[in-house]
C-alpha positions as CSV (number, residue, x, y, z in Angstrom):
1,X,-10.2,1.0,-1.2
2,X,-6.1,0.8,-1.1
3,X,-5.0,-2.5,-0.3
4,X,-1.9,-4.2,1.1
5,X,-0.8,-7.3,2.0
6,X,1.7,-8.4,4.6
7,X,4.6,-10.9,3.9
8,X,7.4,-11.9,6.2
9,X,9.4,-14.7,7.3
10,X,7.7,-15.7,11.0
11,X,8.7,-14.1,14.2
12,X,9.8,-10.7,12.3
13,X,6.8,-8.5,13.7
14,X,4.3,-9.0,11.0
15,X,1.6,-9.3,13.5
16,X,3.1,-7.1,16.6
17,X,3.2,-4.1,13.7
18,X,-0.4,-5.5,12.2
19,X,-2.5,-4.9,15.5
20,X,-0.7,-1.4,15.8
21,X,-1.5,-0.3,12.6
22,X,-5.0,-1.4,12.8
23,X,-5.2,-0.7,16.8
24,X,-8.6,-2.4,17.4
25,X,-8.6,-5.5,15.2
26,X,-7.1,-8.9,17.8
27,X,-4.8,-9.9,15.4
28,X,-2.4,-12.4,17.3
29,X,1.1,-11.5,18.3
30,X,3.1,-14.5,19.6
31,X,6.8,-15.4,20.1
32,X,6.6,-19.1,18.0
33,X,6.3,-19.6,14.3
34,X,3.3,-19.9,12.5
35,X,1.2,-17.9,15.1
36,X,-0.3,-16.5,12.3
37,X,-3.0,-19.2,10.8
38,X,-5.4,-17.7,9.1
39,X,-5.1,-14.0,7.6
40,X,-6.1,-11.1,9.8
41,X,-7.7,-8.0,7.6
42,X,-8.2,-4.8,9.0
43,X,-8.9,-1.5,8.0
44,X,-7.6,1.5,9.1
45,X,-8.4,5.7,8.3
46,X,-5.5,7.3,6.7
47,X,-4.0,10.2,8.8
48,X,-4.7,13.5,6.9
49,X,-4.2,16.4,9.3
50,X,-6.2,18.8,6.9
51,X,-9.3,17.2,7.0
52,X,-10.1,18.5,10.9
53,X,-8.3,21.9,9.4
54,X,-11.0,22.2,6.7
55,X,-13.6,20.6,8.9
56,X,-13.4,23.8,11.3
57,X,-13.6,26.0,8.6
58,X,-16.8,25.0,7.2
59,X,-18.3,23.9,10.6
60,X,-18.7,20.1,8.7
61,X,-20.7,18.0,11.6
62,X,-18.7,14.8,10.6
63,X,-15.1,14.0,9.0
64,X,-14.2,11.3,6.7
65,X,-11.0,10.0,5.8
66,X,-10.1,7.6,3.3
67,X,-9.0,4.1,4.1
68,X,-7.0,1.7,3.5
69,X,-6.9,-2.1,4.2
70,X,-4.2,-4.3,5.9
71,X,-4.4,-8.1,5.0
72,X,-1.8,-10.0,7.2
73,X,-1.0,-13.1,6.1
74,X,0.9,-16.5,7.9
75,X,4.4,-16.2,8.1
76,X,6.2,-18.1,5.3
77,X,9.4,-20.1,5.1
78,X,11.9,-22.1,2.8
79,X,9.9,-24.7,0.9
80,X,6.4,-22.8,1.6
81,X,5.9,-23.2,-2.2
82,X,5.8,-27.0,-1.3
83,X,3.8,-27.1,1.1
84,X,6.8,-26.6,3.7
85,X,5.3,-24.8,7.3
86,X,1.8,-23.8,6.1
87,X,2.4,-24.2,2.6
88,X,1.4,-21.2,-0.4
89,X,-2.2,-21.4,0.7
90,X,-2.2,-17.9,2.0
91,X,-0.7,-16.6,-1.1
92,X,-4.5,-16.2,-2.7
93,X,-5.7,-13.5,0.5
94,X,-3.0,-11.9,-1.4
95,X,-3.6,-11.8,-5.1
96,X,-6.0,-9.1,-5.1
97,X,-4.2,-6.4,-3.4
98,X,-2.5,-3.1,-4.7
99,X,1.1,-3.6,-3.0
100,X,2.7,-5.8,-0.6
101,X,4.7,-4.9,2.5
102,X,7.2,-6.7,3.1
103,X,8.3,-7.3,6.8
104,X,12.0,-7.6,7.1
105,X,13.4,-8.2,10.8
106,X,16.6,-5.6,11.2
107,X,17.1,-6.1,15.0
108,X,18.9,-8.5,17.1
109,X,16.9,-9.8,20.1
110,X,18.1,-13.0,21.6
111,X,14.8,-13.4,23.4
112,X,13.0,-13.6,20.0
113,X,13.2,-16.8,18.0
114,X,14.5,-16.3,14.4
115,X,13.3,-19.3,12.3
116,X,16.4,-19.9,10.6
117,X,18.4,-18.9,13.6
118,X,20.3,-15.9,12.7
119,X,19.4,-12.1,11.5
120,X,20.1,-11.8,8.0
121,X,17.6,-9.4,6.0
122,X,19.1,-10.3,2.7
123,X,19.0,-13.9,3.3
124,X,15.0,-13.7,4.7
125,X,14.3,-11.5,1.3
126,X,15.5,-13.5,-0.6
127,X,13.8,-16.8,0.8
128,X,10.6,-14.9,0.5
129,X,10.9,-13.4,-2.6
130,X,12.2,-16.9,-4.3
131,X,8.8,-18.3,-2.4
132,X,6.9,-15.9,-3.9
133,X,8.2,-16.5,-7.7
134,X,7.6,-20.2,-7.2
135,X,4.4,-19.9,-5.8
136,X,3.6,-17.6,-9.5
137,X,5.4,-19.8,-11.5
138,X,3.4,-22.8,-10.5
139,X,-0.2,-20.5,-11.2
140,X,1.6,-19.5,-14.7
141,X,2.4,-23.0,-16.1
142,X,-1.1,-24.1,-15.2
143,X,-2.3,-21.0,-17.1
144,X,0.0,-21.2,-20.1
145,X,-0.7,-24.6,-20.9
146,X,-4.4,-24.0,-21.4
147,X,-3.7,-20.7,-23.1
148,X,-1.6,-21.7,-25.5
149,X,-4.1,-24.7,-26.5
150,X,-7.0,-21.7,-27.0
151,X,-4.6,-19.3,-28.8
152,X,-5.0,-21.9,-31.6
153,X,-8.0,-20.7,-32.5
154,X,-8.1,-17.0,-30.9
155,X,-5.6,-13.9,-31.6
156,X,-6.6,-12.7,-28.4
157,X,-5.1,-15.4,-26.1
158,X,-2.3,-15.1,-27.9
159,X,-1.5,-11.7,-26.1
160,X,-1.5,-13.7,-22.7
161,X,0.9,-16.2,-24.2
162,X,3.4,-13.8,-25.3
163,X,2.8,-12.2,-21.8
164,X,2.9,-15.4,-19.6
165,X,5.9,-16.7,-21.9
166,X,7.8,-13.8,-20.6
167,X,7.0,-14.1,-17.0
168,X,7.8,-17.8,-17.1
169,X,11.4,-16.9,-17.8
170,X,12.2,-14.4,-14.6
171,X,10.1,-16.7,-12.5
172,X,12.2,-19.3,-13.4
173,X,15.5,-17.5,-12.2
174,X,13.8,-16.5,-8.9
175,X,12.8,-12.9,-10.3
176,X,9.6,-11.1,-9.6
177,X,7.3,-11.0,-12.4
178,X,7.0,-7.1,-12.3
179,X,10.3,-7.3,-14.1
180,X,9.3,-8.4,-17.1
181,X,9.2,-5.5,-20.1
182,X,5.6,-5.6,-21.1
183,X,3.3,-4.3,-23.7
184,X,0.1,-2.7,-22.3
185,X,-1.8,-5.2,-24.1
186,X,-0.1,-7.8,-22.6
187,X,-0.4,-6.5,-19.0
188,X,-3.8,-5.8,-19.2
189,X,-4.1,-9.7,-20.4
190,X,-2.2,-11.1,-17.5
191,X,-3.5,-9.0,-14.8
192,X,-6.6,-11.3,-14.1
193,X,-4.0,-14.1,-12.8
194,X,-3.2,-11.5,-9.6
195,X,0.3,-12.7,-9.6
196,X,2.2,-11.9,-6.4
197,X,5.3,-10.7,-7.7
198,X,3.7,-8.5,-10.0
199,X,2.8,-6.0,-7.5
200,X,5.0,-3.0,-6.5
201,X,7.2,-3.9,-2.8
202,X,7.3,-2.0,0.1
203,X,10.2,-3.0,2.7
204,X,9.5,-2.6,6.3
205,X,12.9,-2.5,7.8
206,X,11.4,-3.6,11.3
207,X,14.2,-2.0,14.1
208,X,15.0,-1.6,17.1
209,X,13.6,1.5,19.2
210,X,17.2,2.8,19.3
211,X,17.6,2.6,15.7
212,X,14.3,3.9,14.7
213,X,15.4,7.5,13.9
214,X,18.7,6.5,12.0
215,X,18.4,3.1,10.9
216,X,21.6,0.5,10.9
217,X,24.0,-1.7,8.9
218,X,21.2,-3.9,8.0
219,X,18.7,-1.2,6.9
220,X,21.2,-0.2,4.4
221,X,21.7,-3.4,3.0
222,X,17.9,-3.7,2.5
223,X,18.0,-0.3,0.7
224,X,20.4,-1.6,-2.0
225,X,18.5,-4.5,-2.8
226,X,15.3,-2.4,-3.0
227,X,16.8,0.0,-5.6
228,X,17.4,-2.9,-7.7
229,X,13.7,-3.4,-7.7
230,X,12.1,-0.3,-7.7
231,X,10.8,-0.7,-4.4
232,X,10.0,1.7,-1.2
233,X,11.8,0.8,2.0
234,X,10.1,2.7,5.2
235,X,11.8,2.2,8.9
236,X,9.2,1.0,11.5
237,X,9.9,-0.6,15.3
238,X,6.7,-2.8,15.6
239,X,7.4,-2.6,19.3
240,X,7.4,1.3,19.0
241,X,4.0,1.2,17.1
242,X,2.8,-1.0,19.6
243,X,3.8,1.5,22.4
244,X,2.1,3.9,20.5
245,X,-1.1,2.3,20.6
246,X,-2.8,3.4,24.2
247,X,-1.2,7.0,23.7
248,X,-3.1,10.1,22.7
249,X,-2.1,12.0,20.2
250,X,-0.6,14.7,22.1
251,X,1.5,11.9,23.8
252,X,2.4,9.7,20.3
253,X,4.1,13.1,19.2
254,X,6.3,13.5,22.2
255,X,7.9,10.1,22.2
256,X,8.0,10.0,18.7
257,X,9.8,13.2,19.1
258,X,11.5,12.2,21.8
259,X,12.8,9.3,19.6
260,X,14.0,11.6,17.0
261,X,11.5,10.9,14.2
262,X,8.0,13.2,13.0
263,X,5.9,10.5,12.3
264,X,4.7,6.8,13.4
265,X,4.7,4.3,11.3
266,X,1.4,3.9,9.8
267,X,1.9,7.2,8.1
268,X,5.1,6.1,6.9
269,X,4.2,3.2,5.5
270,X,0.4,4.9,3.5
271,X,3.0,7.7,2.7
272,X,5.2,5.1,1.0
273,X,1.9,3.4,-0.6
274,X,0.6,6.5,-2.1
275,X,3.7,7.0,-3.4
276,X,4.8,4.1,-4.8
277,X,1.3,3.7,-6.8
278,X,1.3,6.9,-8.0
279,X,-2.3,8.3,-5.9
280,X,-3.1,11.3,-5.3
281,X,-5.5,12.8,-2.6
282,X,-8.1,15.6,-3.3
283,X,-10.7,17.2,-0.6
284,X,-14.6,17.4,-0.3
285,X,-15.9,20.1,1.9
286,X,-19.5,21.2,3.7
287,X,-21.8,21.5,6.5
288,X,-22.3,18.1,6.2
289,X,-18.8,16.8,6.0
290,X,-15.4,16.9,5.5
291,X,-14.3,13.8,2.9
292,X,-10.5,12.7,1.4
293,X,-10.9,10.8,-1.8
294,X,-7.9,8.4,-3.5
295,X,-7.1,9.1,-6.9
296,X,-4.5,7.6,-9.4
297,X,-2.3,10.7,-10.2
298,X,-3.2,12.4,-13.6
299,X,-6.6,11.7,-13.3
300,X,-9.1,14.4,-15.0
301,X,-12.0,16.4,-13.0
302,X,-14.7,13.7,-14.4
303,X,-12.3,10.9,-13.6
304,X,-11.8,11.9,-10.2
305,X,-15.5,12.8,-10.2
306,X,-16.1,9.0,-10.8
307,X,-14.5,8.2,-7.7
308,X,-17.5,9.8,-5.6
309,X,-20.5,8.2,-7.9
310,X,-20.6,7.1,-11.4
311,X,-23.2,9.6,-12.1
312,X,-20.6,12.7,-11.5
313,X,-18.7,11.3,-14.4
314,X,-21.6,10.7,-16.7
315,X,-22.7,14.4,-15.8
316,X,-19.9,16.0,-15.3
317,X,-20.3,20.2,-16.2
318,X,-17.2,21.5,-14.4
319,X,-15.5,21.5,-10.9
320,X,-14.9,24.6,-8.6
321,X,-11.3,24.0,-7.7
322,X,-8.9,25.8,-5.0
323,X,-5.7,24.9,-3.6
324,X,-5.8,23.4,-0.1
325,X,-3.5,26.2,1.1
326,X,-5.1,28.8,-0.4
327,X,-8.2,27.9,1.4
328,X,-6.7,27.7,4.7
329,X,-4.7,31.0,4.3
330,X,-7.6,33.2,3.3
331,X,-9.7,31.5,6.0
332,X,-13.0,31.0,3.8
333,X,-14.2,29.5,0.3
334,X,-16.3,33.2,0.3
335,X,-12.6,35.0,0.7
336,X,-10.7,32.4,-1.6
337,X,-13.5,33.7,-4.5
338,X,-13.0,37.4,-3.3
339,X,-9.3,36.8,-4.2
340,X,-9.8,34.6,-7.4
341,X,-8.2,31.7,-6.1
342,X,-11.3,29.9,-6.8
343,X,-11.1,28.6,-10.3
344,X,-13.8,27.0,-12.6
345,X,-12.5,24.3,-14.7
346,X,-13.6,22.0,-17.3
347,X,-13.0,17.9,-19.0
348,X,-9.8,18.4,-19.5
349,X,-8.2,19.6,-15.8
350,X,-5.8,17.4,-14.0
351,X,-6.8,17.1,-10.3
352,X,-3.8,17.9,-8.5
353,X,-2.9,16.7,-4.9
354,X,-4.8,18.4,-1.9
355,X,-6.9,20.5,-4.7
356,X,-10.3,21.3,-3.0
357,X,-13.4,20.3,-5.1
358,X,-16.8,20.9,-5.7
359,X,-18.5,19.3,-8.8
360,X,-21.1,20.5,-11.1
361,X,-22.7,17.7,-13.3
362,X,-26.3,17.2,-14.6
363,X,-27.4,13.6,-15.3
């Protein structure tokens, strides 16, 4: 399952846009610091109009969408790294997930407590992100001290070395590990550590409802920063997601329309995700269900196969493949064969996004 963890400074809507994302979990949403005290996880179905689309083709008697899990986390300030506020010891709900969102407050509000008693985005990144390297660098000196001890006697460890050695030196400066150039060797040898600033960023510019469509000043300035770093940056109102919440769908799209944008911010930010990590999503179909799967783009038929049971790997034959669209437009998997748009193909295909699968294998 896709995982992502939420970061912010306190009071910046981590929890108000938490409970809207995840709509039934009680995460709480309060206007003091630290509400947050121990982290909040929820899981939520990623949107995927087609599935229902498919679903009513085949007369499936149940849909499933794939998921993906929030993991909200106490808000951290300056000197969190040193046990400031509530100290790192969040930071380890964190280390295992894909991507981090991080919650950047771009409205003024004088009703809303801002802990360090202005609005300034680039300020609260950078507190967080500096935070965040200190909180690694500490886990990496701890690491590299024992490594480099063991790599005495094994070739192996000294991979990690080279790696952690590397690290060591952005973290030092306040950079994010994910900078450092890498051999794949030496990723694959650090990657058990789970460092924070290792993973791939995703800025949620957190507005004003009046800003939402067109973002401000203050979303631009996060944008620059995040081009620096590779990262996503996706505009969200928490109190607009929260609005959101009690609406049905038929309602959500007219005052998300009415507020100039297509889309609420869940979709947004899984959009962002999937893009950022490179997935890919590929379609299931039957009488007994409709299914989305997650792959890691440029996966191969057995690969993808995997993804739905070991076994369909191990066994793979070949997968009957056609084109989401194709589907829909010919109105049945009988007519999409008619017109050859059903294909057979072998090891070596690439699964390409909404492709629409059935596999073969014999184990």
């Amino acid at each position: 399952m896709l995982t992502a963890g939420i970061v912010g400074l306190p009071n910046v809507g981590k929890s108000t846009l938490f409970n809207a994302l995840v709509a039934n979990a009680k995460a709480t949403a309060a206007n003091f610091p630290f509400c947050t005290i121990e982290p909040n996880v929820g899981v939520v179905a990623v949107p995927d109009e087609r599935l229902k689309i498919l679903a009513k083709i085949v007369n499936s008697q149940a849909v499933v969408p794939t998921t993906m899990e929030f993991v909200d986390i106490a808000g951290l300030v300056k000197g969190a790294s040193q046990g400031e506020g509530l100290g790192n010891q969040f930071l380890s709900h964190i280390r295992e997930v894909d991507a981090i969102v991080h919650v950047v407050r771009c409205f003024e509000n004088d009703d809303i407590i801002h802990v360090a008693g202005s609005v300034d985005p680039l300020r609260d990144i950078d507190i967080i992100n500096l935070e965040l390297a200190l909180s690694d660098l500490s886990q990496v000196e701890r690491r590299i001290d024992r490594a480099r001890k063991q790599a005495r006697t094994n070739k192996e460890i000294q991979i990690e070395v080279n790696g952690l050695e590397k690290i060591a030196v952005l973290l030092n400066q306040g950079k994010p590990a994910r900078q450092a150039i890498l051999t794949e060797e030496e990723l694959e040898a650090v990657k058990g550590l789970g460092l924070v600033t290792q993973k791939p960023v995703i800025y949620a510019t957190n507005v004003s409802e009046d800003d939402l469509a067109t973002g401000n000043e203050q979303v631009e300035k996060v944008r620059e920063v995040a081009k620096l770093d590779n990262a996503e940056v996706v505009v969200i109102s928490a109190q607009v997601e929260a609005e959101l919440v009690d609406l049905s769908e038929e309602e959500r799209a007219d005052f998300l329309a009415s507020l100039g944008v297509e889309e609420g911010g869940l979709k947004s930010l899984i959009r962002a995700t999937y893009e950022l990590l490179g997935l890919r999503t590929y379609l299931t179909t039957g009488p007994k269900e409709t299914r989305a799967w997650t792959i890691k783009a440029g996966m191969s038929a057995p690969q993808a196969a995997g993804v739905i049971h070991s076994d369909f790997e191990r066994g793979f034959i070949r997968a009957e493949t056609v084109a989401y669209k194709d589907l829909v437009a010919t109105g049945s998997m009988s007519a999409a064969k008619e017109k050859g748009l059903v294909r057979s193909e072998g090891k070596e295909y690439i699964v390409q996004e909404g492709d629409v699968l059935l596999f073969r294998f014999n184990v």
